[in-house]
C-alpha positions in Angstrom: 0.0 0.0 0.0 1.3 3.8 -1.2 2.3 5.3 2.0 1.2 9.1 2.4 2.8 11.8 4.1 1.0 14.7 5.2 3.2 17.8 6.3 0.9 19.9 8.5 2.5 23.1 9.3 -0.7 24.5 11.0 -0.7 21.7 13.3 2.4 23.1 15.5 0.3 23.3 18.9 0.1 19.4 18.3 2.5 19.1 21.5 3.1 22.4 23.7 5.9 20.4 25.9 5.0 16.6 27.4 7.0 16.5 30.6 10.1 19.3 30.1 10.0 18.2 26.3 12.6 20.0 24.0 11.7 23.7 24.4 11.5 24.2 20.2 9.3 20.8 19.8 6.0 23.0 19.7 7.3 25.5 17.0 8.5 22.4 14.4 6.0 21.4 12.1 4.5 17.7 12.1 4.6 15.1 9.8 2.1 12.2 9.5 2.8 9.4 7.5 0.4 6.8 7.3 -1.1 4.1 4.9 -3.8 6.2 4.0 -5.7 9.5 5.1 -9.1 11.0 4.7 -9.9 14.8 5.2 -13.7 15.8 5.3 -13.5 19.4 5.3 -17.4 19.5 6.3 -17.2 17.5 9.2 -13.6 19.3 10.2 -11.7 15.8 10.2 -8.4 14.2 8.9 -8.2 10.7 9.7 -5.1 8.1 9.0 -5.1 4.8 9.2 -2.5 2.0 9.3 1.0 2.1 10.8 0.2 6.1 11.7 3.8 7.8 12.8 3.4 11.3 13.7 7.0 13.3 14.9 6.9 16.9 15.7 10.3 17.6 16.7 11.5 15.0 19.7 8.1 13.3 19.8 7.1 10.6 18.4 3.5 8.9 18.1 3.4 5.3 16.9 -0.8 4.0 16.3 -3.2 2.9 14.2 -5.5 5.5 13.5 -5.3 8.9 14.0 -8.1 11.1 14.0 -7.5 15.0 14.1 -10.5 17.5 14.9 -10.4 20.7 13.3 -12.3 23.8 13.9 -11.4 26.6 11.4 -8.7 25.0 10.6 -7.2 24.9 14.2 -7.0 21.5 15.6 -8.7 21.2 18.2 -8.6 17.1 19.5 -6.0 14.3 18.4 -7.1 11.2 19.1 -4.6 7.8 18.2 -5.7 4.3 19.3 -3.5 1.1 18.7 -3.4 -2.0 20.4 -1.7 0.4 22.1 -0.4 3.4 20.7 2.9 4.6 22.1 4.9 7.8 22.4 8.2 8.7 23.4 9.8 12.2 23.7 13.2 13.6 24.8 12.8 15.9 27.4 15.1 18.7 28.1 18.4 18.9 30.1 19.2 15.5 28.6 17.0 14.2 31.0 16.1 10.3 29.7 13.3 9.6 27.9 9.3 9.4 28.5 8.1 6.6 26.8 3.8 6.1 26.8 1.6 3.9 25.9 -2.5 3.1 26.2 -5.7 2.0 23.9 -6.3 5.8 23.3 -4.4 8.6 23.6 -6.0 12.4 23.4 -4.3 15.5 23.1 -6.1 18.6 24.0 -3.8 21.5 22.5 -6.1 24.7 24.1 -6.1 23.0 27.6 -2.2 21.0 27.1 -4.1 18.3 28.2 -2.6 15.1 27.2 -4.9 11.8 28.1 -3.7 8.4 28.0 -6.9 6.1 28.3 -7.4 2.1 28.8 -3.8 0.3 29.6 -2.1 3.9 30.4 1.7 3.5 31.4 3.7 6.7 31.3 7.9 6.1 32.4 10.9 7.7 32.6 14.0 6.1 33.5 13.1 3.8 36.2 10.0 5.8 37.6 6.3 4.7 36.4 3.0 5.5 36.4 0.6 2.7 35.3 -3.4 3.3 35.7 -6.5 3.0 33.2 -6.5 6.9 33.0 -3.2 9.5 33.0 -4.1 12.9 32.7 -0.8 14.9 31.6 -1.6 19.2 31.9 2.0 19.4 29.8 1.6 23.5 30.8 2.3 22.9 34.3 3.8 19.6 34.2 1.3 18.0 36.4 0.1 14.1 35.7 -3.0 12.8 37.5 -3.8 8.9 37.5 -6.8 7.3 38.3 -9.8 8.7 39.6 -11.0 9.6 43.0 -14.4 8.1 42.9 -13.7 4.4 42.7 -12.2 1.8 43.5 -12.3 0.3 39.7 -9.2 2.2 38.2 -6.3 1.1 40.8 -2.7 3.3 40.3 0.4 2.1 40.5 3.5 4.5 40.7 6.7 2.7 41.2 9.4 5.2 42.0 12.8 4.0 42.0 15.4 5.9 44.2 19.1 7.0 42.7 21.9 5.3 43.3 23.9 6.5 46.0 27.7 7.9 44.9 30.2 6.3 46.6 32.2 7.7 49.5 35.3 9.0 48.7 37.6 9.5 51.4 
């Protein structure tokens, strides 16, 4: 199958920052390369499907489909599912990596609300968050797992200490 790449330079709010991302990630255009792609300019949609790969700059988005909600012409909601769909960025400070995955990821780019839904791990290094829901607000750096309300949608955060330096004496 013809694979098609879509160069979106409107689409540069796609990421503000996840987690301390590279500071000139938001300002690099994205590129979508898929197996195929429909826009419906009525309904305010661009949809691609098959082995999707969207990079803006540091991040990359591995997932099935991709589904991208405009509103005159401003995305407003991407939404990637896979069995799972997975991201990975290179923070700033050559901190290591964040690597994500879940069933459905949404990115909000008015609110920098990033959403990993159904499977949800988020790591860096040794540290991870698993839960059915991660919310990520990538403005203040703030991730939220689970939810209050029940019992359901257990979170577990496994937080690996340094290692110690050695004395030296």
């Amino acid at each position: 199958m013809n694979k098609i790449v879509f160069l979106f330079l409107g689409l540069t709010s796609f990421y503000s920052s996840l987690s301390l991302a590279l500071v000139n990630d938001s300002d690099q255009p994205i590129t979508i390369d898929s197996n195929s792609a429909v826009y419906d300019e009525k309904k305010g949609l661009s949809i691609y499907y098959g082995n999707v790969i969207s990079i803006q700059g540091s991040l990359r988005v591995n997932s099935d489909k991709l589904v991208a909600y405009l509103r005159d012409g401003d995305v407003v909601k991407l939404v990637w599912t896979g069995k799972p769909a997975r991201f990975k960025q290179k923070p700033e400070g050559g901190k290591e990596e964040i690597h994500g995955k879940a069933l459905t990821l949404e990115y909000y780019p008015d609110k920098a609300l990033f959403i990993l839904i159904k499977e949800a791990v988020v790591t860096q290094g040794a540290n991870t968050y698993k839960s059915d829901l991660i919310k990520y607000d990538t403005r203040n750096s703030v991730v939220k797992a689970g939810e209050r309300n029940t019992d359901n949608n257990r979170v577990r955060v496994i937080l690996k200490p340094k290692k110690k330096q050695p004395n030296t004496k």
